[in-house]
C-alpha positions as CSV (number, residue, x, y, z in Angstrom):
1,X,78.0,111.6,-1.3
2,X,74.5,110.5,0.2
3,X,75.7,107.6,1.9
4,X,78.5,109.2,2.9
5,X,76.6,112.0,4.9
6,X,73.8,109.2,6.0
7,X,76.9,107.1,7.3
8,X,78.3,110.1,9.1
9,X,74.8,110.9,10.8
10,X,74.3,107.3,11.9
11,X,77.7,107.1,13.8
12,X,77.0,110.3,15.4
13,X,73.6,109.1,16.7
14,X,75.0,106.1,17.8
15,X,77.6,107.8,20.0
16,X,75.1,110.5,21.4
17,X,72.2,107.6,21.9
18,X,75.4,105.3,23.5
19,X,76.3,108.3,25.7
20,X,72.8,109.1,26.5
21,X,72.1,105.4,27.7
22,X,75.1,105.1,29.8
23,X,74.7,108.4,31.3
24,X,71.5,107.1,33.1
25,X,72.7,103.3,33.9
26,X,76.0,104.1,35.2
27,X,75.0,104.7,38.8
28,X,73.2,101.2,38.4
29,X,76.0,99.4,37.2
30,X,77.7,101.2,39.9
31,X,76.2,99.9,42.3
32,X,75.4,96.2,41.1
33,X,79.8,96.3,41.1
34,X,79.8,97.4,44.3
35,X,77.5,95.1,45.8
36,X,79.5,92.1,43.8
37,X,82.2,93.4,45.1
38,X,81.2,93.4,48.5
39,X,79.4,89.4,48.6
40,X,83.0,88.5,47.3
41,X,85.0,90.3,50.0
42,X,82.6,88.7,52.3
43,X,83.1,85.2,51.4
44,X,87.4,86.0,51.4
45,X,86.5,87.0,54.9
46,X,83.8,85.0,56.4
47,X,81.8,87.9,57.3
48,X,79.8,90.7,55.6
49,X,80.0,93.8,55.5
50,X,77.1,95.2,55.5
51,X,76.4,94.0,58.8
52,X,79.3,96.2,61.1
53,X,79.3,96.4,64.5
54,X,79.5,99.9,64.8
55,X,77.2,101.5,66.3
56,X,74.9,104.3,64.7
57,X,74.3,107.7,66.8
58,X,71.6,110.2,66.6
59,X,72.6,113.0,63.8
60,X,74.2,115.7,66.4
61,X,74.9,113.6,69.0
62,X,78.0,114.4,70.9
63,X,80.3,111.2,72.3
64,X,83.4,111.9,74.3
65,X,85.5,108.6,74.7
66,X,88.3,108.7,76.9
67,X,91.1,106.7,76.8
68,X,93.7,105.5,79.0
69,X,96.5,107.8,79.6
70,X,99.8,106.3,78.1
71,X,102.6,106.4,81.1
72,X,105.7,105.7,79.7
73,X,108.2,104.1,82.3
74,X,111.5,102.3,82.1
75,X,112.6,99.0,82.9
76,X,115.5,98.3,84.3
77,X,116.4,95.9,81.5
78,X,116.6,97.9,78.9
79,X,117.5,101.5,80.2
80,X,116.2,104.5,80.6
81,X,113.8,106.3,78.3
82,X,114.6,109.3,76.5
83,X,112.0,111.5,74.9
84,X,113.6,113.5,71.4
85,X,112.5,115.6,69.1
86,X,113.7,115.2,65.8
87,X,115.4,118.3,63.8
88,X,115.4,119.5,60.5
């Protein structure tokens, strides 16, 4: 009945030290996967990622970006447009 109870203790502190352990590693081994992750997709694509173009603005800063206004014409060719909506 001894070993019974001392076998029964040591698997439970093996699960809560286990538990404990990965509770504080995970967001390292998180983030060792992700940086894997991303030097692989970077060699599939010749470029990495970490390195975008895209350009960083002040916290707050407001950017309006307009765009060009869409016209939609027809062509002779192919007929004449006709803007629908579709119903339910």
């Amino acid at each position: 009945m001894n070993s019974f109870l001392q076998t029964i203790l040591i698997i439970l502190l093996a699960y809560y030290g286990l538990k404990i352990i990965f509770k504080f590693s995970k967001p390292y081994l998180i983030k060792y996967i992700a940086k894997k992750v991303n030097e692989r997709f970077g060699q599939a694509f010749g470029s990495d990622f970490n390195n975008t173009s895209i350009k960083k603005e002040d916290e707050g800063a407001i950017s309006i970006d307009k765009s060009q206004a869409s016209t939609k014409t027809s062509s002779p060719e192919v007929g004449e447009y006709v803007d629908y909506e579709e119903l339910e």
